[in-house]
Backbone atoms as SQL, in Angstrom:
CREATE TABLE atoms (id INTEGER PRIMARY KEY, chain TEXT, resi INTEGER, resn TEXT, atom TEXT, x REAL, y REAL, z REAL);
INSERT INTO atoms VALUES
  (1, 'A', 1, 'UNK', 'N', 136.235, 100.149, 125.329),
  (2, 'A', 1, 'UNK', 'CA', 135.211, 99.253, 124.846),
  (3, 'A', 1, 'UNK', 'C', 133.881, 100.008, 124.802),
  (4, 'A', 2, 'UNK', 'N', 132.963, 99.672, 123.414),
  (5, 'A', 2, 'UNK', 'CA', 131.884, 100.506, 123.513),
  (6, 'A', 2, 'UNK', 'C', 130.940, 99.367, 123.702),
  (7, 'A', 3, 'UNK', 'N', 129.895, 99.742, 124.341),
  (8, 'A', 3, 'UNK', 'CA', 128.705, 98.600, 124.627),
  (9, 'A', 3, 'UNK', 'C', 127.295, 99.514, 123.884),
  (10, 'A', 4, 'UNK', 'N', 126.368, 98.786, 123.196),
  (11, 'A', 4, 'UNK', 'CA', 125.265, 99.018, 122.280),
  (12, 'A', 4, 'UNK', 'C', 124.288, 98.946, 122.846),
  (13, 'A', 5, 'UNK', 'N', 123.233, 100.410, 123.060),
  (14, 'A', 5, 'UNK', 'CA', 122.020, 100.367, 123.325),
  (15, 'A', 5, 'UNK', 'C', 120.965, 100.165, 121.914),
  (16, 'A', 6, 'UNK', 'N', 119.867, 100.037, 122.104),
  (17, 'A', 6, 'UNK', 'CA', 118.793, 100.065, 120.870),
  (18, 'A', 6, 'UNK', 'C', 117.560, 100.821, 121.797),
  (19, 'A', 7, 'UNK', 'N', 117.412, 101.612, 121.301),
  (20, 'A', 7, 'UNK', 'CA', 116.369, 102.804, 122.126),
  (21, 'A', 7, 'UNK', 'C', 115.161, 102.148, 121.413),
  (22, 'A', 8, 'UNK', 'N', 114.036, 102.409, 122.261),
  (23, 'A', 8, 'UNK', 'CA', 112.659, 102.254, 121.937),
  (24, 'A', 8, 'UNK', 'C', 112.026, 102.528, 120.427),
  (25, 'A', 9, 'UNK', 'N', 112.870, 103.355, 119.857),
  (26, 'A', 9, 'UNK', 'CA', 112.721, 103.936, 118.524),
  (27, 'A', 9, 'UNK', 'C', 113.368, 103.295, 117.663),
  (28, 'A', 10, 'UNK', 'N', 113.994, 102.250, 118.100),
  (29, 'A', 10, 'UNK', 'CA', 115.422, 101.252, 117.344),
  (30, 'A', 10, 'UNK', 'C', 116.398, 102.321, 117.192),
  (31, 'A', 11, 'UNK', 'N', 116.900, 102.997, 117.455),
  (32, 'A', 11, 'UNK', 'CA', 118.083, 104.289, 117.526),
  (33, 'A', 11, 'UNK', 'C', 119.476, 103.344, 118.022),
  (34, 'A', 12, 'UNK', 'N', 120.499, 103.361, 117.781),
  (35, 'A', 12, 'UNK', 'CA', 121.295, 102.966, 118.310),
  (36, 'A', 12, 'UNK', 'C', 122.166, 103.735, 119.188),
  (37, 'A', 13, 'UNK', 'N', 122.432, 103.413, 120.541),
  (38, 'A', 13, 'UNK', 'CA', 123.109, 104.098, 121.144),
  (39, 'A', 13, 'UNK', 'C', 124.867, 103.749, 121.493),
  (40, 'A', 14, 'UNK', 'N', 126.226, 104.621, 121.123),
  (41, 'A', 14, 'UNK', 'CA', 126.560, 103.703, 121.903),
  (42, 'A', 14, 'UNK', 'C', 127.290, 104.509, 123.135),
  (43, 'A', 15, 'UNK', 'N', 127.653, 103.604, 124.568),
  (44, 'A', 15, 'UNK', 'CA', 128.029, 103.787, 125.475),
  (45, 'A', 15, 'UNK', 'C', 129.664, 103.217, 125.630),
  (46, 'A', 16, 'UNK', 'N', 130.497, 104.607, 126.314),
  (47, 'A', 16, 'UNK', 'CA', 132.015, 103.873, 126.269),
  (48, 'A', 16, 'UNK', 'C', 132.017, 103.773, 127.429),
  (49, 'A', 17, 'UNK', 'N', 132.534, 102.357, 128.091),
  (50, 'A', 17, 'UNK', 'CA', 132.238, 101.962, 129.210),
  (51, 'A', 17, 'UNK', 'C', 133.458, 101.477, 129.696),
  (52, 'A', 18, 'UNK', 'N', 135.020, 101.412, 128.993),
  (53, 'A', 18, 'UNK', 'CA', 135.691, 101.536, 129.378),
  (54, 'A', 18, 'UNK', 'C', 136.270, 102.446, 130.302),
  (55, 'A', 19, 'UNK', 'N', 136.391, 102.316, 131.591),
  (56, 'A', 19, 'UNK', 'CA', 136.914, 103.581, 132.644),
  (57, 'A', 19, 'UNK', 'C', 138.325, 103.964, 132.071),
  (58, 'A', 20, 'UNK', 'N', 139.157, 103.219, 131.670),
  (59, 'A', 20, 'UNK', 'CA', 140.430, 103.664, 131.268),
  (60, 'A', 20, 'UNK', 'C', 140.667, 104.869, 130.123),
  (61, 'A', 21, 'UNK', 'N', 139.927, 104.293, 129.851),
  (62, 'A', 21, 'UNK', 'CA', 139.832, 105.799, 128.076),
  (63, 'A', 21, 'UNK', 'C', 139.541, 107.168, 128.764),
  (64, 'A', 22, 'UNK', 'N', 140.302, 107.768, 128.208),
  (65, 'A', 22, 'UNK', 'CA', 140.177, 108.947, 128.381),
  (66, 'A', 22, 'UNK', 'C', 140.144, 110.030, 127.565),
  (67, 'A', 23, 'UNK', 'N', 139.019, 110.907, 126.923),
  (68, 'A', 23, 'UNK', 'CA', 139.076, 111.871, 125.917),
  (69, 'A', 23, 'UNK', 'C', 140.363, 113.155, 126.399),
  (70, 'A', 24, 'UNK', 'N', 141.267, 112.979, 125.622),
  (71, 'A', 24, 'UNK', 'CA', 142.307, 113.913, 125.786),
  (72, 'A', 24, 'UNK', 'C', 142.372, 115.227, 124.867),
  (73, 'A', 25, 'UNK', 'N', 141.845, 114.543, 123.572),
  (74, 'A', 25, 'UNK', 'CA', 141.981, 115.564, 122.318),
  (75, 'A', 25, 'UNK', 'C', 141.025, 115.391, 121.568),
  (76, 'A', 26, 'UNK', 'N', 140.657, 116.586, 120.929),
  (77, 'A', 26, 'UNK', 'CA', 139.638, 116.280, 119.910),
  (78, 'A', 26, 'UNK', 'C', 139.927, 114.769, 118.771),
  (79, 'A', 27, 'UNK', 'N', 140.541, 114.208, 118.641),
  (80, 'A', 27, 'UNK', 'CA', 141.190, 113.416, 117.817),
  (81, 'A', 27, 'UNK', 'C', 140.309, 112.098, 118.937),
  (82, 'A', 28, 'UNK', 'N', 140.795, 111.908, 119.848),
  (83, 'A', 28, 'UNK', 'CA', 139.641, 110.990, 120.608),
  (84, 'A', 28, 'UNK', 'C', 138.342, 110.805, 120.747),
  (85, 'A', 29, 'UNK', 'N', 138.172, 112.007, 120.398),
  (86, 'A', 29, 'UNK', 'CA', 136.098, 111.851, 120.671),
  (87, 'A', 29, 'UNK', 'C', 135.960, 112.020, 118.811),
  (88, 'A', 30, 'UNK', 'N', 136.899, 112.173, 117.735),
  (89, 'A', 30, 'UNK', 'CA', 136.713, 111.614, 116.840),
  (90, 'A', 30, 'UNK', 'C', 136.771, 110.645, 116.541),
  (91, 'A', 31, 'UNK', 'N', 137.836, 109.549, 117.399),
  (92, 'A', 31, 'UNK', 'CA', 137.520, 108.131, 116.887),
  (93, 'A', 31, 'UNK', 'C', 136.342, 107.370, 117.374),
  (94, 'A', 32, 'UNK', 'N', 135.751, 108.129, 118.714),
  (95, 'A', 32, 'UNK', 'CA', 134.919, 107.246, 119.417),
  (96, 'A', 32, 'UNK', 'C', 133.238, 107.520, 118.022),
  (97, 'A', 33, 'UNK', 'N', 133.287, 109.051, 117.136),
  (98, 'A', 33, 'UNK', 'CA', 132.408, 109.139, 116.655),
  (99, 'A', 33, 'UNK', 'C', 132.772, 107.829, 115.668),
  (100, 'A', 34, 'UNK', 'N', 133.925, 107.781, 115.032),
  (101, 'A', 34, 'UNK', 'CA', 133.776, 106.658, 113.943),
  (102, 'A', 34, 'UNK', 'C', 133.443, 105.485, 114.499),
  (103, 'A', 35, 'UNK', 'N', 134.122, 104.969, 115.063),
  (104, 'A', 35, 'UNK', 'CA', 133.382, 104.033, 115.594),
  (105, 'A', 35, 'UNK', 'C', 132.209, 103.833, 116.186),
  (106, 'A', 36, 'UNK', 'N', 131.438, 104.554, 116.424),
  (107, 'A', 36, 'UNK', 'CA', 129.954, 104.736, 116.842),
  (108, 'A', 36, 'UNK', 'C', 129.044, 104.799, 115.104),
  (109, 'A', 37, 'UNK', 'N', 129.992, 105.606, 114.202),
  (110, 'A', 37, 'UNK', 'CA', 129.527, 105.770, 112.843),
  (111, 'A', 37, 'UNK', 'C', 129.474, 103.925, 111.917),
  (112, 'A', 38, 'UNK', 'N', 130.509, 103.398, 112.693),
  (113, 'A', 38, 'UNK', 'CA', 130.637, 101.986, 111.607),
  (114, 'A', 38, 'UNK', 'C', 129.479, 101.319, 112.459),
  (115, 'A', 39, 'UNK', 'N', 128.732, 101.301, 113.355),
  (116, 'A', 39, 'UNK', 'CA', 127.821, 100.668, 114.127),
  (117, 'A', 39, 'UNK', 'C', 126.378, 101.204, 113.905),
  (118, 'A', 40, 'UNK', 'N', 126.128, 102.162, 112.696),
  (119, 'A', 40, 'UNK', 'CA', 124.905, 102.638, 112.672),
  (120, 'A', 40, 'UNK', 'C', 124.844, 103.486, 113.423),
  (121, 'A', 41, 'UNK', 'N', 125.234, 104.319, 114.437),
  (122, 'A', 41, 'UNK', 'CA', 124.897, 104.971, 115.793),
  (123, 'A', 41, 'UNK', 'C', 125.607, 106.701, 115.708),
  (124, 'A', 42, 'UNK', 'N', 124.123, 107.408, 115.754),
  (125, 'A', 42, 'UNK', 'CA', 124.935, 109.069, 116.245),
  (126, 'A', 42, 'UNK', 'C', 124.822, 109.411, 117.322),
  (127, 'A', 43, 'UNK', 'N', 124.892, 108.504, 118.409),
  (128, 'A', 43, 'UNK', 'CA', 124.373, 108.750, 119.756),
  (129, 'A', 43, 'UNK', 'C', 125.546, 108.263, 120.435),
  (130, 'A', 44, 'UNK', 'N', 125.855, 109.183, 121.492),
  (131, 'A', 44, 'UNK', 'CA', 127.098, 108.361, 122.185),
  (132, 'A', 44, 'UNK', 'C', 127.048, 109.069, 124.007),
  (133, 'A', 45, 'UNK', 'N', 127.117, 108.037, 124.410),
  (134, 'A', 45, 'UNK', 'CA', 127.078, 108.205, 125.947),
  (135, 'A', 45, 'UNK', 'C', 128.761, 108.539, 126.752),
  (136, 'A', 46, 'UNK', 'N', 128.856, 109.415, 127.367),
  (137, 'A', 46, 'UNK', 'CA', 130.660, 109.244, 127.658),
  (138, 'A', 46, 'UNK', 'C', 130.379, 109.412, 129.757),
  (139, 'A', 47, 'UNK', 'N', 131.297, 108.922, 130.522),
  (140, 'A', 47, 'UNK', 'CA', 131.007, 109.608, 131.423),
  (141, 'A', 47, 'UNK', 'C', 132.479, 110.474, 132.196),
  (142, 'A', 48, 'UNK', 'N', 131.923, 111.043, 133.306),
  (143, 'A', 48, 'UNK', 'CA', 132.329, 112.332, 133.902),
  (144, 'A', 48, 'UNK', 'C', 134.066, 112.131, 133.453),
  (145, 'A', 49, 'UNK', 'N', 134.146, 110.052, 134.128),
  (146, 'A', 49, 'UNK', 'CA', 135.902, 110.142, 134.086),
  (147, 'A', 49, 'UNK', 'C', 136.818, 109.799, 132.933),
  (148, 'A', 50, 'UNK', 'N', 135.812, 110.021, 131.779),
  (149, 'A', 50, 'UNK', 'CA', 136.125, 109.722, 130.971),
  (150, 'A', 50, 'UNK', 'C', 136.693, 110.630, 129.755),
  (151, 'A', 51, 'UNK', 'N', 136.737, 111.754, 130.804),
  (152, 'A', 51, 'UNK', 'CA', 136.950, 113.494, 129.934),
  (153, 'A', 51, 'UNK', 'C', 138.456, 113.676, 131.052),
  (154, 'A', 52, 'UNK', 'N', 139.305, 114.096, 129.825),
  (155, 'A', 52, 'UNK', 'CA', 140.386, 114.851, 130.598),
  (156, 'A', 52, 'UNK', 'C', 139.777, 116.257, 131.685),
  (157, 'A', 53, 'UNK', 'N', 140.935, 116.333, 132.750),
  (158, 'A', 53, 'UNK', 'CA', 139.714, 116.999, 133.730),
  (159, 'A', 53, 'UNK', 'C', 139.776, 118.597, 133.064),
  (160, 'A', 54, 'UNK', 'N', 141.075, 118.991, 131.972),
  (161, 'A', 54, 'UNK', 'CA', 140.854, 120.092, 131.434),
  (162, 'A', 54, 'UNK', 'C', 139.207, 120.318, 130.437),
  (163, 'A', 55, 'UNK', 'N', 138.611, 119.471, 130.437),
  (164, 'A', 55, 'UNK', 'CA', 137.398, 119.781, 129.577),
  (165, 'A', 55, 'UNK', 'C', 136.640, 120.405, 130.806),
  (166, 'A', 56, 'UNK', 'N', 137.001, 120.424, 131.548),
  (167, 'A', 56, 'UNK', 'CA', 135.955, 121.495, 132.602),
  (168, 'A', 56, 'UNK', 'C', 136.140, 122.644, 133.158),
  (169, 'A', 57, 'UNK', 'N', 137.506, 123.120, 132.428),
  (170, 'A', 57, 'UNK', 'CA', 138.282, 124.296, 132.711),
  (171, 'A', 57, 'UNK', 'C', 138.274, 124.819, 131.507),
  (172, 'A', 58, 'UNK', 'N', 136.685, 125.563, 131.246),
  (173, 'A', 58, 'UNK', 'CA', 136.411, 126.126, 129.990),
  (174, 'A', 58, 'UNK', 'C', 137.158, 126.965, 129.168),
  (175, 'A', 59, 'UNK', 'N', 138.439, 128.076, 129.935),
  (176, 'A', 59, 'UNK', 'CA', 139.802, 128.535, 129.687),
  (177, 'A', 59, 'UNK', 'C', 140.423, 127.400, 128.455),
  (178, 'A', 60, 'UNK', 'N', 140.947, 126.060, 128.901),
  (179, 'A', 60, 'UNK', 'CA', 141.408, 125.326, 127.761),
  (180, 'A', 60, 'UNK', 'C', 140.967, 125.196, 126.443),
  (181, 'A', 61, 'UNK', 'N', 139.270, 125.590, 126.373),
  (182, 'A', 61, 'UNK', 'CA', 138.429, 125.558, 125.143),
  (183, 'A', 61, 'UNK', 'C', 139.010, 123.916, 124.476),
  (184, 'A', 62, 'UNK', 'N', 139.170, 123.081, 125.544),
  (185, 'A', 62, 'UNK', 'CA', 138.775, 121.427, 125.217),
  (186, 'A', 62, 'UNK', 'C', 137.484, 121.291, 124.568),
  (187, 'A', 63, 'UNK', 'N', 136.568, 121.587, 126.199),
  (188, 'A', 63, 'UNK', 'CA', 134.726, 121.366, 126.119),
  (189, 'A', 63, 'UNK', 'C', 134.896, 121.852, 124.686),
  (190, 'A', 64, 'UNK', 'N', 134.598, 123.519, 124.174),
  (191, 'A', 64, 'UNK', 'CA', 134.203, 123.852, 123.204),
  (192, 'A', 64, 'UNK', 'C', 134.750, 123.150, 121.792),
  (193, 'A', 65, 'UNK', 'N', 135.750, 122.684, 121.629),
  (194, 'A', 65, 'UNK', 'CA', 136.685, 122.151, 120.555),
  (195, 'A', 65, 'UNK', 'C', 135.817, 120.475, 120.568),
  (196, 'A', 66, 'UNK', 'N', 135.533, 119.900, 121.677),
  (197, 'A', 66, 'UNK', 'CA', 135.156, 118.571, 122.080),
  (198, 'A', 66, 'UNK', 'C', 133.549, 118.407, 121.167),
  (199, 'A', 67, 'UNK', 'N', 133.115, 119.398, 121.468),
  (200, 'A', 67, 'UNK', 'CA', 131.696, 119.661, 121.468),
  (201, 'A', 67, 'UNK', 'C', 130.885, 120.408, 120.045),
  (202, 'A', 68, 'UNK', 'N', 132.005, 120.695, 119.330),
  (203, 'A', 68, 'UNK', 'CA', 131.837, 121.474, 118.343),
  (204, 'A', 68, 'UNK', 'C', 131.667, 120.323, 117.192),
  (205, 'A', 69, 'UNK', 'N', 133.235, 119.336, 117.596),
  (206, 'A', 69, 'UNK', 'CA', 132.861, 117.845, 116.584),
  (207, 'A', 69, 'UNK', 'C', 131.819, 117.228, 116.659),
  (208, 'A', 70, 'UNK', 'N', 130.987, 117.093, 117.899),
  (209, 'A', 70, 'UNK', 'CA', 130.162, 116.445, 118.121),
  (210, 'A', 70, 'UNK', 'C', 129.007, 116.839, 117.095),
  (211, 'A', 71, 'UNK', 'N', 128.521, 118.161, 117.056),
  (212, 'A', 71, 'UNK', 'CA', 127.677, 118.888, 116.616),
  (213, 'A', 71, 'UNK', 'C', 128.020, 118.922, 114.690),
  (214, 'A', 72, 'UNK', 'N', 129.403, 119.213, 114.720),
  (215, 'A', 72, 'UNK', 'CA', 129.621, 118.876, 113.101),
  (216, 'A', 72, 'UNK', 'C', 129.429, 117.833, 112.416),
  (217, 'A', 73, 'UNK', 'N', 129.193, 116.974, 113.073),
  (218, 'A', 73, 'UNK', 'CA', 129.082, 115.294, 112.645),
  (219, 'A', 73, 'UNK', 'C', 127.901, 115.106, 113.005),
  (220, 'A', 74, 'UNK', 'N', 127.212, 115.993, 113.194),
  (221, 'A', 74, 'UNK', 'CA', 125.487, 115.842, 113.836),
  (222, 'A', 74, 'UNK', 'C', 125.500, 114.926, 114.541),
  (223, 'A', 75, 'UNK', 'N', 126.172, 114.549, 115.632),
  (224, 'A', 75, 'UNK', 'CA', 125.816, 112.996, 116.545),
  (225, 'A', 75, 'UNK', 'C', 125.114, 114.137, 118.030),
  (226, 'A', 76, 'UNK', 'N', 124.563, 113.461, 118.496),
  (227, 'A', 76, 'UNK', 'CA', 124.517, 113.430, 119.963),
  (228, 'A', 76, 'UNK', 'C', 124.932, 113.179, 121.253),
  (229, 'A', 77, 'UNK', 'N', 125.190, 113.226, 122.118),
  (230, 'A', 77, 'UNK', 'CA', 126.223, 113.277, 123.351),
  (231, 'A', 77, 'UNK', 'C', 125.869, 113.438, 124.785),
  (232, 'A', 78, 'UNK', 'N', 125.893, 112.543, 125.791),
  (233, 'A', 78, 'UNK', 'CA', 125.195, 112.523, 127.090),
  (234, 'A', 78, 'UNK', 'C', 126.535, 112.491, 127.636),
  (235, 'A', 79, 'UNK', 'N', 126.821, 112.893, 128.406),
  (236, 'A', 79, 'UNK', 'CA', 127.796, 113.066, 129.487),
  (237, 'A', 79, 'UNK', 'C', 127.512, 112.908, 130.733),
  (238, 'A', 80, 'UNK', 'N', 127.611, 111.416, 131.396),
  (239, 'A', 80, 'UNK', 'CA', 126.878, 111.251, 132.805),
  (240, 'A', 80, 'UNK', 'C', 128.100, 111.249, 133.885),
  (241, 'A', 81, 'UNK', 'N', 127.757, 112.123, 134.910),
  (242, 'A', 81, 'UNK', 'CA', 128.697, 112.179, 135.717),
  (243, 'A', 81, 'UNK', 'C', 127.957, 113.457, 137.369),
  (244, 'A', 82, 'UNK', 'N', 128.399, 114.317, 137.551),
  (245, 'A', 82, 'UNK', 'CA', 128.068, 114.644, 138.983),
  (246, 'A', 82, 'UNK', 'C', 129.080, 115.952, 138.630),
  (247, 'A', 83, 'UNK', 'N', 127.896, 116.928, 138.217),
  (248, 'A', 83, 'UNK', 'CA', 128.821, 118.155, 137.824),
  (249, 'A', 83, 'UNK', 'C', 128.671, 119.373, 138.849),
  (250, 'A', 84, 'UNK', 'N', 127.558, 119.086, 139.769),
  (251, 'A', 84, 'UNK', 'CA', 127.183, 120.164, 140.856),
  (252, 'A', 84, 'UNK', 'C', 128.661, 120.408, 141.775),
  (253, 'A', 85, 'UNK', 'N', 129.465, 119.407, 141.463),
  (254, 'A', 85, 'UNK', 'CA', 131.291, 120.178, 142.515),
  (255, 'A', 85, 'UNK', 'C', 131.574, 120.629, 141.781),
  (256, 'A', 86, 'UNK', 'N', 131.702, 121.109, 140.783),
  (257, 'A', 86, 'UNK', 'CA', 132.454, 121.947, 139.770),
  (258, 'A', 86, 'UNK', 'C', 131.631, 123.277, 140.049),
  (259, 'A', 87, 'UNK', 'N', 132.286, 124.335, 140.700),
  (260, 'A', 87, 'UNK', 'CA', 132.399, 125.572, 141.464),
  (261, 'A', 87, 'UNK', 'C', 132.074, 126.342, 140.498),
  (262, 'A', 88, 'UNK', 'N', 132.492, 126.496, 139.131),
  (263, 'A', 88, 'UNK', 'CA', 132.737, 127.739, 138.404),
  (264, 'A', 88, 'UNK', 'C', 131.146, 128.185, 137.420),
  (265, 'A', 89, 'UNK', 'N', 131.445, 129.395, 137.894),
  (266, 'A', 89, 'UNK', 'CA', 129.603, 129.978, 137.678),
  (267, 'A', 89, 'UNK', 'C', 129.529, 129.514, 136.034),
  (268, 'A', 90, 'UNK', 'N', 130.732, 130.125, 135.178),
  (269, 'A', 90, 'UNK', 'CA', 130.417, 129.893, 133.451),
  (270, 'A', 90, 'UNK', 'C', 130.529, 128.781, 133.161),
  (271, 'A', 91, 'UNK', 'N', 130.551, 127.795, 133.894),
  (272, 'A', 91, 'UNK', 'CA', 131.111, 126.211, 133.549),
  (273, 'A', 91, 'UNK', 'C', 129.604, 125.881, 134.203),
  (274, 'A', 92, 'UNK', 'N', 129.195, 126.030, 134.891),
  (275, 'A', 92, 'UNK', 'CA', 127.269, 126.108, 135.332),
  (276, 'A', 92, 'UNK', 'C', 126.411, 126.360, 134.045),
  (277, 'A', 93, 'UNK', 'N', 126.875, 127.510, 134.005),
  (278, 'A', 93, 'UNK', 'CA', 126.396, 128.314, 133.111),
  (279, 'A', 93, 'UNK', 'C', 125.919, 127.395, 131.638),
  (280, 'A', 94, 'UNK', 'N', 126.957, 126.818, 131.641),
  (281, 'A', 94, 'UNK', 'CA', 127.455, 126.044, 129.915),
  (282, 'A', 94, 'UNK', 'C', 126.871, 125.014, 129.974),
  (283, 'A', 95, 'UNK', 'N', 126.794, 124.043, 131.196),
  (284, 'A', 95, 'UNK', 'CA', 126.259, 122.816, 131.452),
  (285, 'A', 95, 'UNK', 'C', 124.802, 123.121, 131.158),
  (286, 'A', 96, 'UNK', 'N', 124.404, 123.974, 131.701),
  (287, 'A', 96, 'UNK', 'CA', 123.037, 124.730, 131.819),
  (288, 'A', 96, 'UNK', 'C', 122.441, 124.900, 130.293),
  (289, 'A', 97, 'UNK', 'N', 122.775, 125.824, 129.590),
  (290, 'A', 97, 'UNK', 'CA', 122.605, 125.613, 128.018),
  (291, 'A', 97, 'UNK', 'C', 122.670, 124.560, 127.206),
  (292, 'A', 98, 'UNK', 'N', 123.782, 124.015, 127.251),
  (293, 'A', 98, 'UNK', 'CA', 123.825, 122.612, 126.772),
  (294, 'A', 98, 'UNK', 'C', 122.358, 121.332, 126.950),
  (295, 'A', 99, 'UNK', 'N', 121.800, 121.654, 128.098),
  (296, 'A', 99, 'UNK', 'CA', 120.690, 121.158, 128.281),
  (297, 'A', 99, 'UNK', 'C', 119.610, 121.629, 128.157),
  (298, 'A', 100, 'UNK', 'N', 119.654, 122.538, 127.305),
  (299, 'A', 100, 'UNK', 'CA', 118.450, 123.168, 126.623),
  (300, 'A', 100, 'UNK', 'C', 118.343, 123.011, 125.262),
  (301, 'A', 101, 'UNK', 'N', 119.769, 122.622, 124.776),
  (302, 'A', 101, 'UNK', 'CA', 119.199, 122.571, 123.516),
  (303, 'A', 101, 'UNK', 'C', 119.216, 120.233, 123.389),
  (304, 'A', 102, 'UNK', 'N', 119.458, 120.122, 122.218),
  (305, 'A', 102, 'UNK', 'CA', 119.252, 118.824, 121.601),
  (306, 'A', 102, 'UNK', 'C', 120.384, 117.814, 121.266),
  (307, 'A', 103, 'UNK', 'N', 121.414, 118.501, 121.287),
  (308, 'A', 103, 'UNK', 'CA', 122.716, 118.019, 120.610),
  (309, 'A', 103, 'UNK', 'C', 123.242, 117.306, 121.753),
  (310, 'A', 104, 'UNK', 'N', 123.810, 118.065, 123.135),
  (311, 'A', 104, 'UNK', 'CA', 124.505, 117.857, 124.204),
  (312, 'A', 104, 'UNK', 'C', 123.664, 117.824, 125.269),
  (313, 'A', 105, 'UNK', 'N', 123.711, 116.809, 126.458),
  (314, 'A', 105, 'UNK', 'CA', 123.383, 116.766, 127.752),
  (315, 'A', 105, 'UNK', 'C', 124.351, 116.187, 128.912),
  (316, 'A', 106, 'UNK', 'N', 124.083, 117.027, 129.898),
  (317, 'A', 106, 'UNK', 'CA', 124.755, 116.549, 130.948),
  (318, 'A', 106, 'UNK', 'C', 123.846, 115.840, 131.770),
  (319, 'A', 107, 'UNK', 'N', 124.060, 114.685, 132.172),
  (320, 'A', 107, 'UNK', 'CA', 122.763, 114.002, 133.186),
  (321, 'A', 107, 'UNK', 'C', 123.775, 113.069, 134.468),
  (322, 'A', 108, 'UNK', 'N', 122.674, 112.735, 135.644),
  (323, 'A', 108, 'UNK', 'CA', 123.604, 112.434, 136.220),
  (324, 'A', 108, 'UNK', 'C', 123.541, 110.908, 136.555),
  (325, 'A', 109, 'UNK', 'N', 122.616, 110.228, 135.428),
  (326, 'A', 109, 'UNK', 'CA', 123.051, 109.006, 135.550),
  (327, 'A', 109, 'UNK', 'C', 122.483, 108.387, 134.147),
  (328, 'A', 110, 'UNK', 'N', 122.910, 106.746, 133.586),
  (329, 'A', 110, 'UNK', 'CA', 122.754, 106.172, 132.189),
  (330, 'A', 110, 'UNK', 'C', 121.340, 106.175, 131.628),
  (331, 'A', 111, 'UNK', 'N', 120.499, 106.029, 132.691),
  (332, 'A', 111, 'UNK', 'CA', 119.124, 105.794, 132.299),
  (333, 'A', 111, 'UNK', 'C', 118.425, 107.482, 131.817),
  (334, 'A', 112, 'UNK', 'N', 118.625, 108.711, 132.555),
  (335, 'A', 112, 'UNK', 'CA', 118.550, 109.727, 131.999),
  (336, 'A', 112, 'UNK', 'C', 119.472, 109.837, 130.218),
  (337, 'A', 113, 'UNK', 'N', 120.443, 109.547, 130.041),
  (338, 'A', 113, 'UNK', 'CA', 121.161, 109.347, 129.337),
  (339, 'A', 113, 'UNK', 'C', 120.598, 109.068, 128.085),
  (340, 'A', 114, 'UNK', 'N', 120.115, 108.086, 127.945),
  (341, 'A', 114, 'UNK', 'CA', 119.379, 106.911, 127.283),
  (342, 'A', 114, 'UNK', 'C', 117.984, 107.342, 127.506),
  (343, 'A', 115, 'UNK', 'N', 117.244, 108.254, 127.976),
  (344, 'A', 115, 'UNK', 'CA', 116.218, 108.806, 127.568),
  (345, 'A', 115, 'UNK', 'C', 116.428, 110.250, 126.539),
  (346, 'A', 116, 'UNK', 'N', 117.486, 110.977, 126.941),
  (347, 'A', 116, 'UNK', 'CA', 117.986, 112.510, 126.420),
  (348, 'A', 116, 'UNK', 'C', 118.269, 112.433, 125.009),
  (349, 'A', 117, 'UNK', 'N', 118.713, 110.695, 124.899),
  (350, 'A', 117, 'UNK', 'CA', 119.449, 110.305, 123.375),
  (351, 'A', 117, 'UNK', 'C', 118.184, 109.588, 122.604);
């Protein structure tokens, strides 16, 4: 289930707030873009448990495959979750960049989220 923000700018955001969903394949975070696309919205909020846990085992090249649609479809993408246990320096590393640029953020809660977007 997706639930609809309207940002200060009237932007539409949307948030999948179903815990059960789970992005497994690029084919999933493509439907969540269409459906974010039939709602007016290039903004989409996902959180931590809502990613197969291979998207953080940068080896699988999930993240990169995940993240690449995101960016081809020009939408935007907050990923709220608690990434400081995740040990691995290039998976730091990536989170780290990602929040420098505009496209992708990692934050660690909705209201950061919903400011980043």
């Amino acid at each position: 289930m997706i639930k609809y923000h309207t940002s200060k700018n009237s932007l539409i955001i949307a948030e999948l707030i179903e815990k059960e969903t789970i992005i497994n394949e690029v084919k999933d975070i493509l439907d969540l873009i269409a459906d974010a696309g039939q709602n007016d919205s290039n903004r989409v909020i996902v959180y931590e448990h809502n990613l197969n846990k291979d998207f953080f085992d940068l080896k699988t090249r999930l993240a990169g495959d995940i993240l690449q649609k995101i960016s081809n479809y020009r939408f935007k993408l907050a990923i709220v979750g608690d990434f400081e246990k995740y040990k691995s320096k290039s998976l730091q590393d990536f989170i780290r960049e990602c929040n420098r640029g505009r496209m992708i953020a990692f934050v660690s809660d909705l209201e950061s989220a919903l400011k980043k977007l």
